[in-house]
N, C-alpha and C positions, 0 to 999 in steps of 0.2 A: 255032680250033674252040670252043673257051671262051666267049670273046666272041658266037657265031654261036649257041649254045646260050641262053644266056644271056636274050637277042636275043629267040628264040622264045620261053621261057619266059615275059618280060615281057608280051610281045606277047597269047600264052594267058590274062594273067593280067587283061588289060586287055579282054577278048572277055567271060569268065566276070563282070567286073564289070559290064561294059555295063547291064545292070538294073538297079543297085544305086542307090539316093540318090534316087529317081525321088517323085515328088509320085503318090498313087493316088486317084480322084475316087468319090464316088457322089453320081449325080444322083437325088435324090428324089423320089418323089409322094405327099403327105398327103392318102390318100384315106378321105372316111368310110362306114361300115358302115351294114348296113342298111336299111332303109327308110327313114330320116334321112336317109340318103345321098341320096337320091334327091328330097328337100324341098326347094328351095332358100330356100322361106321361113323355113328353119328355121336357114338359117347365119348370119342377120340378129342371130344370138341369141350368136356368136364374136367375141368380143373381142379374143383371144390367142391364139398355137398357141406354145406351147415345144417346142424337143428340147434333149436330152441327150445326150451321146456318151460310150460306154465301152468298154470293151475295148480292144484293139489301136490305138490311137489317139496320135499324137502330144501331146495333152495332152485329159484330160475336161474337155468343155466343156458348157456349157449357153447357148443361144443362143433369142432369138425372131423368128420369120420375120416380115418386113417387110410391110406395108402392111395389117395389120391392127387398129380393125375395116373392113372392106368396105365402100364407098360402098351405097346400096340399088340403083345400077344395075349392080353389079359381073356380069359373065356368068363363072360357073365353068365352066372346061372340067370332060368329064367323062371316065370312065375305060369300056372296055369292060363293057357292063352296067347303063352308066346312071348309077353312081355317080360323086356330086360331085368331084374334087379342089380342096381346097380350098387348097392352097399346094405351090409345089415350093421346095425348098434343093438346093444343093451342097454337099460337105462335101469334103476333102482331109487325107490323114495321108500321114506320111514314114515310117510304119511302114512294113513288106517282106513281113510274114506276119502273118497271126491274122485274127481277127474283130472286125469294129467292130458296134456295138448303138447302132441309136438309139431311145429314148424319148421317146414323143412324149405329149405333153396339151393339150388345145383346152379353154381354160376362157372363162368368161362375164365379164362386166363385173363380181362381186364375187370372181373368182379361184378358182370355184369348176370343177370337172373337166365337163366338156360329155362327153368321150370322148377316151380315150386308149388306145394302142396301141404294140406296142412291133417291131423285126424286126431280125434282123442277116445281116450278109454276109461273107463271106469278103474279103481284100486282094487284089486282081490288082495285081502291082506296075506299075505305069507306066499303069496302064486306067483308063478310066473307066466302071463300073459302073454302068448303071440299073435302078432298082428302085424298090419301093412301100411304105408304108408302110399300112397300114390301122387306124384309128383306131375305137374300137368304143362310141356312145354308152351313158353310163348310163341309168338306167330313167325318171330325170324327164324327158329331152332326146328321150324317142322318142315 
């Protein structure tokens, strides 16, 4: 009976972990704000897009999204409403709970800020979450 007890218990205990260690995803979209948003001649002028990651995260990173700057024939998809996105990432933490934050900045060819914007999300462990980021130009860039 011991054994058979036992037995279950391990078995419960291996049910309730099932979750646990799991890789958690957010698919991004760096969309920009605005009327800008809506310019395409005016992303001619993005050099870079950095993000940041904080919070709840298996290590703060700081990353820049690929393929940037943009050939002049590049076609941005856009987002409901017309606005541009101008890059998507994936991002992955082995965290289980909290909140991860990214910061984002789209700067120019002298590293200077185009527009930046920041959003966070909760962890669904084992999910991959999508979501938006919206990026907000400053007052030279509009």
């Amino acid at each position: 009976m011991t054994r058979k007890l036992l037995g279950l218990a391990l078995i419960g205990l291996a049910v309730l972990g099932a979750g646990c260690g799991q890789t958690s995803y957010f698919s991004v979209d760096v969309i920009v704000g605005g009327a800008t948003g809506r310019q395409r001649n005016s992303m001619a002028e993005i050099k870079s897009v950095q993000v940041t990651t904080s919070g709840a995260v298996s290590d703060e990173s700081s990353f820049l999204l690929q393929g940037f700057p943009r050939s002049d024939n590049y076609i941005y998809p856009t987002a409901s409403g017309g606005q541009i996105i101008i890059g998507k990432f994936q991002y992955g933490t082995s965290s289980e709970s909290g909140k991860v934050t990214f910061n984002v900045h789209v700067k120019d060819g002298s590293l200077n800020d185009l527009a930046s914007g920041s959003t966070d999300s909760d962890i669904q462990s084992g999910a991959n979450r999508a979501m938006s980021v919206t990026v907000d130009p400053v007052d030279s860039w509009k």
